[in-house]
mmCIF file as gemmi writes it, N, C-alpha and C atoms, coordinates in Angstrom:
data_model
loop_
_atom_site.group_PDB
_atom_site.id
_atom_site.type_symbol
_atom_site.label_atom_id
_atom_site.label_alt_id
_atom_site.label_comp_id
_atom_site.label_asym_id
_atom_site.label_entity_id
_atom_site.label_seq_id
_atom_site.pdbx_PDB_ins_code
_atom_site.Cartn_x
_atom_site.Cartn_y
_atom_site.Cartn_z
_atom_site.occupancy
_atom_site.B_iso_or_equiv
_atom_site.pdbx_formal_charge
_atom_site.auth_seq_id
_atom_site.auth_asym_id
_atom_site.pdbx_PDB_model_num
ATOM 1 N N . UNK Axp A 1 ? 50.03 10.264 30.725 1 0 ? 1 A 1
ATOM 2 C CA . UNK Axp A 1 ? 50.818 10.155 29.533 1 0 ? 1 A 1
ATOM 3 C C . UNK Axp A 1 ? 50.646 11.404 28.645 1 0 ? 1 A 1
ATOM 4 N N . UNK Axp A 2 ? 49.682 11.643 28.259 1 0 ? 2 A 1
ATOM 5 C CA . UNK Axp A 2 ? 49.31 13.021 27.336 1 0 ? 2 A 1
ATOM 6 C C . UNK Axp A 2 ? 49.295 13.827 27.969 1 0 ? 2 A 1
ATOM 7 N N . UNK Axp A 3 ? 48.459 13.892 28.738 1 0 ? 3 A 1
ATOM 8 C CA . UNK Axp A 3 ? 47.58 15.309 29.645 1 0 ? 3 A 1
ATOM 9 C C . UNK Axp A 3 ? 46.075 15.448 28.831 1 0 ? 3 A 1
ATOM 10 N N . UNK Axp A 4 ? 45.576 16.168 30.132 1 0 ? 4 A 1
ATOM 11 C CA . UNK Axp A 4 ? 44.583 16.487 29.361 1 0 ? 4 A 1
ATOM 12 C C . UNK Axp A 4 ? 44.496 17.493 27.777 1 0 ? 4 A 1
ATOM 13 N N . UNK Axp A 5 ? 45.362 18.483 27.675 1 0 ? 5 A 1
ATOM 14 C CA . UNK Axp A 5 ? 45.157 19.167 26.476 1 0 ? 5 A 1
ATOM 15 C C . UNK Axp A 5 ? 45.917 18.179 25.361 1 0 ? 5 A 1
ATOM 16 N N . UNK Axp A 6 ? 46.745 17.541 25.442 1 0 ? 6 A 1
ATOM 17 C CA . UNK Axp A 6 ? 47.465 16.374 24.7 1 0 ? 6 A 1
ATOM 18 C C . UNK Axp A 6 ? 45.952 15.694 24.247 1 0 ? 6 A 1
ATOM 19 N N . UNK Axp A 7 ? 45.558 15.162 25.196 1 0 ? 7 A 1
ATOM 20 C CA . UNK Axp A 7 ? 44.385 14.109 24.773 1 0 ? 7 A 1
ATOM 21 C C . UNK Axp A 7 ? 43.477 14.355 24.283 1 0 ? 7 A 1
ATOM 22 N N . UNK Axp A 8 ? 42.842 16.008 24.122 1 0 ? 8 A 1
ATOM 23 C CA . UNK Axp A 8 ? 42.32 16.841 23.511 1 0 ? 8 A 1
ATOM 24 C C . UNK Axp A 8 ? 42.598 17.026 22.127 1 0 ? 8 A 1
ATOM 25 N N . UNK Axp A 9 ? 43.9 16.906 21.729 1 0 ? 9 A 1
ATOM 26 C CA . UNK Axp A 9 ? 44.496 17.269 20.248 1 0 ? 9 A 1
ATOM 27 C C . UNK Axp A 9 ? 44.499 15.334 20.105 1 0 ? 9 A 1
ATOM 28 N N . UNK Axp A 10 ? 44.726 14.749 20.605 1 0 ? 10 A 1
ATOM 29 C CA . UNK Axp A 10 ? 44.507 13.46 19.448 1 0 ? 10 A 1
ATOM 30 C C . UNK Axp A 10 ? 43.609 13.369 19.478 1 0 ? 10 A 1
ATOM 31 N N . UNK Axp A 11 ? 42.071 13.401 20.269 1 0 ? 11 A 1
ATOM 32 C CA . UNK Axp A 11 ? 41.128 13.377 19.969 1 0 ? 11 A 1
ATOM 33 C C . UNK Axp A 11 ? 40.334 14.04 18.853 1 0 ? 11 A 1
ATOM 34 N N . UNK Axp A 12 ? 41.005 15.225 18.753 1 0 ? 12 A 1
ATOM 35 C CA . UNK Axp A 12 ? 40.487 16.354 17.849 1 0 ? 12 A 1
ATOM 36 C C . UNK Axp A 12 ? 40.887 15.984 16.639 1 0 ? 12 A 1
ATOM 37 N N . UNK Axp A 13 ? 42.093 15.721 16.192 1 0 ? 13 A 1
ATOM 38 C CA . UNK Axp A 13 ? 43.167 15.109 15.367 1 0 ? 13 A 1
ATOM 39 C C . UNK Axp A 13 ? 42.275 13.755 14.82 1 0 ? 13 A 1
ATOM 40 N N . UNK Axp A 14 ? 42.041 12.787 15.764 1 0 ? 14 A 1
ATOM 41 C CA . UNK Axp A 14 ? 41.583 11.334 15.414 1 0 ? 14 A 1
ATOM 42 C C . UNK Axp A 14 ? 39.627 11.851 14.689 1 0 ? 14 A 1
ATOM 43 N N . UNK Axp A 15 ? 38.966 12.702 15.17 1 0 ? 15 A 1
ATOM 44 C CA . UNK Axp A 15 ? 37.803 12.881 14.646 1 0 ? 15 A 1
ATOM 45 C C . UNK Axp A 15 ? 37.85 13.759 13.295 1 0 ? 15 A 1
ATOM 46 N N . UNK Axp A 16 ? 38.941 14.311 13.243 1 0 ? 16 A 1
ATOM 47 C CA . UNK Axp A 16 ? 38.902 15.219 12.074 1 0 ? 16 A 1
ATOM 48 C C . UNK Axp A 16 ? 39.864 13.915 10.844 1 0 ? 16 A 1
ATOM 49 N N . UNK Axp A 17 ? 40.395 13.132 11.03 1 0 ? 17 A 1
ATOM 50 C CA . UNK Axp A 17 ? 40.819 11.98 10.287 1 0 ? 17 A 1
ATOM 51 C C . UNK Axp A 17 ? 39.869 10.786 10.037 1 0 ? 17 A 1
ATOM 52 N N . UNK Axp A 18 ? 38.675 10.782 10.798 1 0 ? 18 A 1
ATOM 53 C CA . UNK Axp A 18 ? 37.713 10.182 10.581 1 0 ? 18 A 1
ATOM 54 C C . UNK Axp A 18 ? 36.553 10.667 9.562 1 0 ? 18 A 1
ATOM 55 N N . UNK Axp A 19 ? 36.527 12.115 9.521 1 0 ? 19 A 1
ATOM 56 C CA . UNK Axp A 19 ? 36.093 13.009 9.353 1 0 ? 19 A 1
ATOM 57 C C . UNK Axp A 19 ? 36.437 12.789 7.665 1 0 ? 19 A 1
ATOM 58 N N . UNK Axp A 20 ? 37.316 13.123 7.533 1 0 ? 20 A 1
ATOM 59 C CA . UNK Axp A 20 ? 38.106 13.014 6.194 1 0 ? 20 A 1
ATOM 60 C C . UNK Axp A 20 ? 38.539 11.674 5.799 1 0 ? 20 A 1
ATOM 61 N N . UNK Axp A 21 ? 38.068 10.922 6.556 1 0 ? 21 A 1
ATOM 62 C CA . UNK Axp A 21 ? 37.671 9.459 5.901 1 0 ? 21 A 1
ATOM 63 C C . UNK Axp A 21 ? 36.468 8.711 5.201 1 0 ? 21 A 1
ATOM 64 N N . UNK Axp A 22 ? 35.398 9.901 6.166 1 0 ? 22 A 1
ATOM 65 C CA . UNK Axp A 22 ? 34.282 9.804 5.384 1 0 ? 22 A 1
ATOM 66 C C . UNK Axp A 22 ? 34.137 10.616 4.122 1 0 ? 22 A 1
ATOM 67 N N . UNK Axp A 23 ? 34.536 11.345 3.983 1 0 ? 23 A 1
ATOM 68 C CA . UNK Axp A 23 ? 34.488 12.431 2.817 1 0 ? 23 A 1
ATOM 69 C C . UNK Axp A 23 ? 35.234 11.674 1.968 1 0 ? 23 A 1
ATOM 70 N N . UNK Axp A 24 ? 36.68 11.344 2.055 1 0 ? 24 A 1
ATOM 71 C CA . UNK Axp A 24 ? 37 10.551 1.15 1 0 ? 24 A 1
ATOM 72 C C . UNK Axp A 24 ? 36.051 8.78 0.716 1 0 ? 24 A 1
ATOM 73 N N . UNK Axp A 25 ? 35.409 8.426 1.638 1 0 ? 25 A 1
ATOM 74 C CA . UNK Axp A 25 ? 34.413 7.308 1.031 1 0 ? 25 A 1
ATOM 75 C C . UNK Axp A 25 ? 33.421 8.051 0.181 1 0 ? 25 A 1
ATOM 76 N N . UNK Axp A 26 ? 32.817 9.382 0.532 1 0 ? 26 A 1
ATOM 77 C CA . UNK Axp A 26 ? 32.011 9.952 -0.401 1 0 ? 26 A 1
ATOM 78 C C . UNK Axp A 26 ? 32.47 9.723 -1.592 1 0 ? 26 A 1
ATOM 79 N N . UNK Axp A 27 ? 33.362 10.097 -1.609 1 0 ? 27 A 1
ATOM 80 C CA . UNK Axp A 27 ? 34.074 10.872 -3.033 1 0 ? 27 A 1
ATOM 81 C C . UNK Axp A 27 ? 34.453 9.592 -3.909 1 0 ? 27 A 1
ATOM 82 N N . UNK Axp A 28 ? 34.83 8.398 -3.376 1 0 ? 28 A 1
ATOM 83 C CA . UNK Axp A 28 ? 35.346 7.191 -3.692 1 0 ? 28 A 1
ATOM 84 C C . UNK Axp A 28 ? 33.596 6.719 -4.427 1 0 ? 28 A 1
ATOM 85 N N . UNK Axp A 29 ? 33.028 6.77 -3.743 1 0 ? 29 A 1
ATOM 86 C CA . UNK Axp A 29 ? 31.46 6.158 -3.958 1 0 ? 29 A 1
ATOM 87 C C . UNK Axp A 29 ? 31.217 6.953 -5.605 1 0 ? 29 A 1
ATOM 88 N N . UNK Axp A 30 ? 30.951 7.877 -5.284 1 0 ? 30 A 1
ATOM 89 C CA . UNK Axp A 30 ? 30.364 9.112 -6.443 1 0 ? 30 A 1
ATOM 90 C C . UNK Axp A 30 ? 31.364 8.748 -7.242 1 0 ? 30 A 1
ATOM 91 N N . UNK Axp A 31 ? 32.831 8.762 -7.224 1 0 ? 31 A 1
ATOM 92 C CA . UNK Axp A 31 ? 33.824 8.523 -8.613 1 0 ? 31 A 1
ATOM 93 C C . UNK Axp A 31 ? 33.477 6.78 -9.119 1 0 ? 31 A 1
ATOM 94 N N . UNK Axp A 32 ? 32.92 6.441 -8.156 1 0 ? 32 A 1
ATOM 95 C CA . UNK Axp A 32 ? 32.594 4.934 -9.236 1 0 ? 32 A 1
ATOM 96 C C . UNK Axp A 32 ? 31.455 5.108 -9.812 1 0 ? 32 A 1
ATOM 97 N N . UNK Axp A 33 ? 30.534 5.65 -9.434 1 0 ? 33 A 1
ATOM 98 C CA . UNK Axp A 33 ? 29.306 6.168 -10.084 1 0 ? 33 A 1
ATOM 99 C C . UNK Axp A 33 ? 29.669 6.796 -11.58 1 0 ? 33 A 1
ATOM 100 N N . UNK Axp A 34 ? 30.382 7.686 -10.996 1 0 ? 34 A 1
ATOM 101 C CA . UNK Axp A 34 ? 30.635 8.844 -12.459 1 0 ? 34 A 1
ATOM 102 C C . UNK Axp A 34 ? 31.326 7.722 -13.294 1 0 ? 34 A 1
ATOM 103 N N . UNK Axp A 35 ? 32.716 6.796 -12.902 1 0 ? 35 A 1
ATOM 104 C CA . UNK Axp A 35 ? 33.011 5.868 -13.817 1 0 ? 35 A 1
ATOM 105 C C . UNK Axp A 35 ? 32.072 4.546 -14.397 1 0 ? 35 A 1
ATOM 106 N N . UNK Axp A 36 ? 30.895 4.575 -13.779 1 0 ? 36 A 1
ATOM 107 C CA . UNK Axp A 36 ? 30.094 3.656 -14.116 1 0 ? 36 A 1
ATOM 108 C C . UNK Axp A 36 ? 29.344 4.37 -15.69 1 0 ? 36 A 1
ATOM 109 N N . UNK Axp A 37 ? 28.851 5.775 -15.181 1 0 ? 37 A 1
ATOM 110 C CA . UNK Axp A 37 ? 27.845 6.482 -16.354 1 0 ? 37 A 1
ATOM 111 C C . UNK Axp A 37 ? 29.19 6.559 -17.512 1 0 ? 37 A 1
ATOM 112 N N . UNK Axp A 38 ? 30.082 6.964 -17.392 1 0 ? 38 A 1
ATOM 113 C CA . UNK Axp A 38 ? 31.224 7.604 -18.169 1 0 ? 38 A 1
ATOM 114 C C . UNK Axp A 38 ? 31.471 5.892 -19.483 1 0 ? 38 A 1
ATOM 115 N N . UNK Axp A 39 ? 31.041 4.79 -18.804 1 0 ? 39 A 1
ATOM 116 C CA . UNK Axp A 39 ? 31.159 3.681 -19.243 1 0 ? 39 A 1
ATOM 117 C C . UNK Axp A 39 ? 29.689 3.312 -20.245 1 0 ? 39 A 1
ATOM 118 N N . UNK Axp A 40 ? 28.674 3.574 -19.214 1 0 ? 40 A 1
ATOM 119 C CA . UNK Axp A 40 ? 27.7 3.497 -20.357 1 0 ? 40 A 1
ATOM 120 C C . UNK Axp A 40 ? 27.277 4.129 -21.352 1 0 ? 40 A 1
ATOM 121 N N . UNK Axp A 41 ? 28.086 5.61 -21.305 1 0 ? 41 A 1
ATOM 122 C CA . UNK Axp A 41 ? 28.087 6.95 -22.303 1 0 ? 41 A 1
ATOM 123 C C . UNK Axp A 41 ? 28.916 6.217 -23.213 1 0 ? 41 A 1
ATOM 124 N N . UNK Axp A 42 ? 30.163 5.535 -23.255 1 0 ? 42 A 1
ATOM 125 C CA . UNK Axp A 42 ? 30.923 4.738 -24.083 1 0 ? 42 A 1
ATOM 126 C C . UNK Axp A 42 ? 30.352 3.58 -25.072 1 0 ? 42 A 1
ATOM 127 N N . UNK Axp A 43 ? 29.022 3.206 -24.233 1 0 ? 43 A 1
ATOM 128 C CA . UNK Axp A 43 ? 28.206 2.332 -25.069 1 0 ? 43 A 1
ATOM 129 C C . UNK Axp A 43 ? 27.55 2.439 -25.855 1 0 ? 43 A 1
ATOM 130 N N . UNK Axp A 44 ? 26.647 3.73 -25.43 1 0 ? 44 A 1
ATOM 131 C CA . UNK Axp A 44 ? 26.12 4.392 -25.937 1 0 ? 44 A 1
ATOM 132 C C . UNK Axp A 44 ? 26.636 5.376 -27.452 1 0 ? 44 A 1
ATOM 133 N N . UNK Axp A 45 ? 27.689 6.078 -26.986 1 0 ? 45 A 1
ATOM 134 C CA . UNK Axp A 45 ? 28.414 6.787 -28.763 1 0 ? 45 A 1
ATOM 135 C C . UNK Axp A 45 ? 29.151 5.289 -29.696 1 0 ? 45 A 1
ATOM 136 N N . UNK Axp A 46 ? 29.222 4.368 -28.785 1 0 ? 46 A 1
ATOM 137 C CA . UNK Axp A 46 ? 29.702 3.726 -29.841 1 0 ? 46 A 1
ATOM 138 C C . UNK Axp A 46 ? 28.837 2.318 -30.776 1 0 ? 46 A 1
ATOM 139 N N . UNK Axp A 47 ? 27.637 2.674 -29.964 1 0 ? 47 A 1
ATOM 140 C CA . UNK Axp A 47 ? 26.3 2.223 -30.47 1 0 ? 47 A 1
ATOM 141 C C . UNK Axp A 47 ? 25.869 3.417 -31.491 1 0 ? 47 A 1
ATOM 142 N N . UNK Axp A 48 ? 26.09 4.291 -31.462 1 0 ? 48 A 1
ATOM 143 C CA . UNK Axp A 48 ? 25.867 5.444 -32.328 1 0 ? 48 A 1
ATOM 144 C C . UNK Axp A 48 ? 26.885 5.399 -33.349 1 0 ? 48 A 1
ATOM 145 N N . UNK Axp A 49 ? 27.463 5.245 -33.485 1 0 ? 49 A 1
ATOM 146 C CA . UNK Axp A 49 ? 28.712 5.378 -33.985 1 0 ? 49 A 1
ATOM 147 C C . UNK Axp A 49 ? 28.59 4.322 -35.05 1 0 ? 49 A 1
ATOM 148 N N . UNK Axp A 50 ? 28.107 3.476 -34.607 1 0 ? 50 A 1
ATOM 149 C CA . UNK Axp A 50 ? 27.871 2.213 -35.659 1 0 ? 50 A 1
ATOM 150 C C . UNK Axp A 50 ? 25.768 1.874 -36.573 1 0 ? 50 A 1
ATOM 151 N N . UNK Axp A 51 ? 25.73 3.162 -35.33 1 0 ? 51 A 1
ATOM 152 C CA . UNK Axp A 51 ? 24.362 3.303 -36.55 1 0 ? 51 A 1
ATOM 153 C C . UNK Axp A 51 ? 24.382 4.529 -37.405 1 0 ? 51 A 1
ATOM 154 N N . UNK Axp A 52 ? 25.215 5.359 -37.348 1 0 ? 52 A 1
ATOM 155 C CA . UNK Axp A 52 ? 25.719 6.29 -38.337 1 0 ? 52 A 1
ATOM 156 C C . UNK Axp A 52 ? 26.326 5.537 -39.59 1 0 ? 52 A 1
ATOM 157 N N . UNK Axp A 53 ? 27.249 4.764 -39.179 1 0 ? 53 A 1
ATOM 158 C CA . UNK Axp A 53 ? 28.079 3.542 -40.125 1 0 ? 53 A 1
ATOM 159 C C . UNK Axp A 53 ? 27.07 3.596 -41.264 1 0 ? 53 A 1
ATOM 160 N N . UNK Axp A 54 ? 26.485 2.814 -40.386 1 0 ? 54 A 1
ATOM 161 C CA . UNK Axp A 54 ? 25.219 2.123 -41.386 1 0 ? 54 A 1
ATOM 162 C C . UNK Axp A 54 ? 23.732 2.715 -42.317 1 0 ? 54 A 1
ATOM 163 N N . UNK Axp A 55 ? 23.605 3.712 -41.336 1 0 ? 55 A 1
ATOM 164 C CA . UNK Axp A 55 ? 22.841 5.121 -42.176 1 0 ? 55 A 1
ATOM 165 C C . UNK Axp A 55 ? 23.835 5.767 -43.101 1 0 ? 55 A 1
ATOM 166 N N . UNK Axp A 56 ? 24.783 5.994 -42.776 1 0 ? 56 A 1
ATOM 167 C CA . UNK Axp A 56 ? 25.683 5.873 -44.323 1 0 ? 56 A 1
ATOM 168 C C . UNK Axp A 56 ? 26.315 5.227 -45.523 1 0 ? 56 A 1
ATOM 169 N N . UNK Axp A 57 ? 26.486 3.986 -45.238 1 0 ? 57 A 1
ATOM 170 C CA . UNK Axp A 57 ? 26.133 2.946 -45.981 1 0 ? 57 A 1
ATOM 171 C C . UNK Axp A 57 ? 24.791 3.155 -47.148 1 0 ? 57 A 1
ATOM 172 N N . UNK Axp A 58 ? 24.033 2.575 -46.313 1 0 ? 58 A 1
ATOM 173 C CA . UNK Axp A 58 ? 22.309 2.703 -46.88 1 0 ? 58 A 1
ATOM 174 C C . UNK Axp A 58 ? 22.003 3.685 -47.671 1 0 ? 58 A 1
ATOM 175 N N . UNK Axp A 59 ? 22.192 5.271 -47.262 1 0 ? 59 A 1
ATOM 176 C CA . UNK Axp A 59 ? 22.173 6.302 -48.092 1 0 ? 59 A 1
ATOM 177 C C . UNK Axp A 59 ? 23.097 6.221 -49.624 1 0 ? 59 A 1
ATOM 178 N N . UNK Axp A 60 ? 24.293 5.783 -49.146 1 0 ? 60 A 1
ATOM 179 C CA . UNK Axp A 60 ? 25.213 5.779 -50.597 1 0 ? 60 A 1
ATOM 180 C C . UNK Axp A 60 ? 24.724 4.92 -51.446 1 0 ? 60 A 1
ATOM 181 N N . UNK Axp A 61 ? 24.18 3.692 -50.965 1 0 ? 61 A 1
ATOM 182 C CA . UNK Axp A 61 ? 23.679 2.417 -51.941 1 0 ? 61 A 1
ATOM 183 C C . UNK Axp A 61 ? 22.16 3.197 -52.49 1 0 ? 61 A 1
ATOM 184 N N . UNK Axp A 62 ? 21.822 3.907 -51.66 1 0 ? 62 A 1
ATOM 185 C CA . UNK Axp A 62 ? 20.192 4.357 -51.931 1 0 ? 62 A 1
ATOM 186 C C . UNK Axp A 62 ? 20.591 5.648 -53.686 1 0 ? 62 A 1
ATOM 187 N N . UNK Axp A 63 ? 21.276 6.423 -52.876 1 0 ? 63 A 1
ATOM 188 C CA . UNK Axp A 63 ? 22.156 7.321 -53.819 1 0 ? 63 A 1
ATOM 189 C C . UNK Axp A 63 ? 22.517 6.41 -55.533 1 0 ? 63 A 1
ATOM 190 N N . UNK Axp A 64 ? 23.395 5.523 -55.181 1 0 ? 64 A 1
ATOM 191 C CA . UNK Axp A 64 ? 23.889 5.206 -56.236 1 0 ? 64 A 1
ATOM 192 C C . UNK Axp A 64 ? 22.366 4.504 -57.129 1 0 ? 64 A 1
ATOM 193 N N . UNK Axp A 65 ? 21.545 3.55 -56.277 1 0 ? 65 A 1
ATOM 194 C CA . UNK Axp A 65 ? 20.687 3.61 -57.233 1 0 ? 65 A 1
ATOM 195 C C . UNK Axp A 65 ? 19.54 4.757 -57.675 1 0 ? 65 A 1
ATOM 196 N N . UNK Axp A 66 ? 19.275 5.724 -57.389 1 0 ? 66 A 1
ATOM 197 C CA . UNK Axp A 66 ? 18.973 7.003 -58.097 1 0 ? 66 A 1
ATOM 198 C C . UNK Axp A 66 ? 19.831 7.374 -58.999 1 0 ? 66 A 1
ATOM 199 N N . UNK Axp A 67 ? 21.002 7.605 -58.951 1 0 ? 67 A 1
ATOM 200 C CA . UNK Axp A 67 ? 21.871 7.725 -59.728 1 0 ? 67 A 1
ATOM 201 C C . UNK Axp A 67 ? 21.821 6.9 -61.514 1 0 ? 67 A 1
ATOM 202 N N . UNK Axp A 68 ? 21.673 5.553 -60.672 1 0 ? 68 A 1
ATOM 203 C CA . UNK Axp A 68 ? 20.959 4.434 -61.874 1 0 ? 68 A 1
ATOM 204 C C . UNK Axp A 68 ? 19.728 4.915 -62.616 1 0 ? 68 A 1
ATOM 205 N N . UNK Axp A 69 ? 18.952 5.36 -61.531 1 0 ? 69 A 1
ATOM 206 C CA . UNK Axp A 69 ? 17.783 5.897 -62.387 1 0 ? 69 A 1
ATOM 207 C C . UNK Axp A 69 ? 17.33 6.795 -63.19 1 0 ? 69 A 1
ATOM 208 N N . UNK Axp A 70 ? 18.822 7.994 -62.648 1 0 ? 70 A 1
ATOM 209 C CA . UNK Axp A 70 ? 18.392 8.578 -63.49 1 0 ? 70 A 1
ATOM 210 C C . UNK Axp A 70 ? 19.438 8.774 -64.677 1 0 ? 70 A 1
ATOM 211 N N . UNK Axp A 71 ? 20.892 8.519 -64.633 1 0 ? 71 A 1
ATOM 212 C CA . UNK Axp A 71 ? 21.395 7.562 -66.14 1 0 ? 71 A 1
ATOM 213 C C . UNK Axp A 71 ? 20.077 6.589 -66.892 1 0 ? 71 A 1
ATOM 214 N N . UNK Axp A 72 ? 19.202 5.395 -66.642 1 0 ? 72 A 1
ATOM 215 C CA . UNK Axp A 72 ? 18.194 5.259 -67.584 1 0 ? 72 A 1
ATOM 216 C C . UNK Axp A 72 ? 17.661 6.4 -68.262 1 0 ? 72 A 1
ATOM 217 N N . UNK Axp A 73 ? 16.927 7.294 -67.149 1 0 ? 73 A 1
ATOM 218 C CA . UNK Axp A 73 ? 16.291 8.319 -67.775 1 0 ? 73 A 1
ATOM 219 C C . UNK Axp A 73 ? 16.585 9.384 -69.016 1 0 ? 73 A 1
ATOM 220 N N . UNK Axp A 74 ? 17.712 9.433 -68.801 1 0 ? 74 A 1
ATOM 221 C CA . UNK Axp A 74 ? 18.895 10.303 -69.959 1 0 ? 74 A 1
ATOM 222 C C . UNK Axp A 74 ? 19.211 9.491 -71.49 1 0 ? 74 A 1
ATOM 223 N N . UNK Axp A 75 ? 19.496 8.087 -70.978 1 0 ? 75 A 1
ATOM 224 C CA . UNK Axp A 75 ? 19.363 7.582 -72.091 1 0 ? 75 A 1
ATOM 225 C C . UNK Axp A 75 ? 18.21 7.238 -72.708 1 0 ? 75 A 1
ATOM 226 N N . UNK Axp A 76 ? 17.101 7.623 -71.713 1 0 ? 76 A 1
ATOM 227 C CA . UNK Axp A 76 ? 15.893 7.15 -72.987 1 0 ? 76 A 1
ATOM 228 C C . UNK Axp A 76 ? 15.115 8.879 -73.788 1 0 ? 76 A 1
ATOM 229 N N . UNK Axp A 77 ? 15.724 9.712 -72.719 1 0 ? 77 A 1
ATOM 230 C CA . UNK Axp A 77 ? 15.541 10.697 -73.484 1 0 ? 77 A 1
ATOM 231 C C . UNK Axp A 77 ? 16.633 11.029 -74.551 1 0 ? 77 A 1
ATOM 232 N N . UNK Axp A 78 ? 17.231 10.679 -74.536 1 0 ? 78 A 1
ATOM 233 C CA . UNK Axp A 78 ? 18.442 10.678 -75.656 1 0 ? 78 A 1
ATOM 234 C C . UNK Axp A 78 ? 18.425 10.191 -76.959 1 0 ? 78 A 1
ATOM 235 N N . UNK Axp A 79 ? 17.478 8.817 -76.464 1 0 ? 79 A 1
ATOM 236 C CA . UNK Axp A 79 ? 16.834 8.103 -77.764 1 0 ? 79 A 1
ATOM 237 C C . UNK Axp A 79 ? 16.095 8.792 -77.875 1 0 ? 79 A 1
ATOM 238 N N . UNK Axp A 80 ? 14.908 9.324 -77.427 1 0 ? 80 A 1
ATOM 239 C CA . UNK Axp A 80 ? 14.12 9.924 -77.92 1 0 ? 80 A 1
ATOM 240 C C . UNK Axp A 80 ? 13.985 11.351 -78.689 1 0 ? 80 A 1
ATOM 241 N N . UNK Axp A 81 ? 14.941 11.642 -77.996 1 0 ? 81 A 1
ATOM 242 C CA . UNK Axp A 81 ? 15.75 13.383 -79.04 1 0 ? 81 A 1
ATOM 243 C C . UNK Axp A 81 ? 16.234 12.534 -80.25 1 0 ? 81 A 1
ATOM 244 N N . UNK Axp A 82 ? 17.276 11.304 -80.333 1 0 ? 82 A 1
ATOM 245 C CA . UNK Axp A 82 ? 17.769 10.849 -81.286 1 0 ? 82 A 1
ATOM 246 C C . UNK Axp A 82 ? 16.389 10.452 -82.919 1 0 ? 82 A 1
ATOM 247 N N . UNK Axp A 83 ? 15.452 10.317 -82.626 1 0 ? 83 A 1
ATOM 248 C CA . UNK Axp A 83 ? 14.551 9.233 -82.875 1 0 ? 83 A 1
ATOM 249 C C . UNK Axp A 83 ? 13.976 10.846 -83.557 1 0 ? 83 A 1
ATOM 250 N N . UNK Axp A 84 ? 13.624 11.858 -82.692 1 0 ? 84 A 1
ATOM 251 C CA . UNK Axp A 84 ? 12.704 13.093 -83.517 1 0 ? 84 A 1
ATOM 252 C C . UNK Axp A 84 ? 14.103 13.935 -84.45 1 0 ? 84 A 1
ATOM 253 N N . UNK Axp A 85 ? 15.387 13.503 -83.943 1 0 ? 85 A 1
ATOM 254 C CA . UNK Axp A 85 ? 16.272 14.671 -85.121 1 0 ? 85 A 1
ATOM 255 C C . UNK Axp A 85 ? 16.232 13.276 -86.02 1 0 ? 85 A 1
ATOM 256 N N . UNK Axp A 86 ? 16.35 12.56 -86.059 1 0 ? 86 A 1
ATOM 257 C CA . UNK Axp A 86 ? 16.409 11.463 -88.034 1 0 ? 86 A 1
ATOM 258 C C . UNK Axp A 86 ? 15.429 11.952 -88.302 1 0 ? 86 A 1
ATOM 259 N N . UNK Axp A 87 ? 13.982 12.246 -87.402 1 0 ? 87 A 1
ATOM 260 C CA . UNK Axp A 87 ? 12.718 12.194 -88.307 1 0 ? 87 A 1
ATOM 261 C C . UNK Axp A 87 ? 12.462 13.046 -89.206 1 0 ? 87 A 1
ATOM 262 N N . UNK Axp A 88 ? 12.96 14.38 -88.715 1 0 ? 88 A 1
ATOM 263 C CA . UNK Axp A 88 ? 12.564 15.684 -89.143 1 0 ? 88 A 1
ATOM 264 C C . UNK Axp A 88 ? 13.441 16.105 -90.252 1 0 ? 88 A 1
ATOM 265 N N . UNK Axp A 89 ? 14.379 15.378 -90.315 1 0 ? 89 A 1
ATOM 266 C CA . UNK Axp A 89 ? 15.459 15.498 -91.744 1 0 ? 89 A 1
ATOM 267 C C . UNK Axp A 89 ? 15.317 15.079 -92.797 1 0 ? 89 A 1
């Protein structure tokens, strides 16, 4: 039916398609891998992402009360500038 050089080229043909069947399972294997990490990197920034949130949060509330503290501070030095200019007049 073939011949021998015929049967030679599908053979050659059929191992080099096998060939490149394995390479393509490589490649299939490793791209679920990479889509596996690429997924937990997703977990990961967006676990970050939400502790940034919240370290910013915290800072502004931390902020605003310094802020508080030191508005008191102004007004009691204010009284107290107020309190030495009546005196001295």
């Amino acid at each position: 039916m073939y011949g021998c050089a015929g049967l030679d080229f599908v053979v050659a043909a059929r191992s080099e398609s096998e060939m490149l069947a394995q390479q393509l399972e490589a490649l299939s294997v490793r791209l679920e891998a990479l889509e596996s990490r690429l997924a937990d990197f997703d977990r990961v920034i967006s676990g970050l992402e939400g502790a940034a949130l919240t370290t910013a949060r915290s800072l502004q509330e931390i902020s605003s009360h310094w802020d508080s503290v030191y508005e008191a501070m102004r007004r009691i030095e204010d009284a107290d500038v107020g309190q030495f200019e009546s005196g001295q007049e």
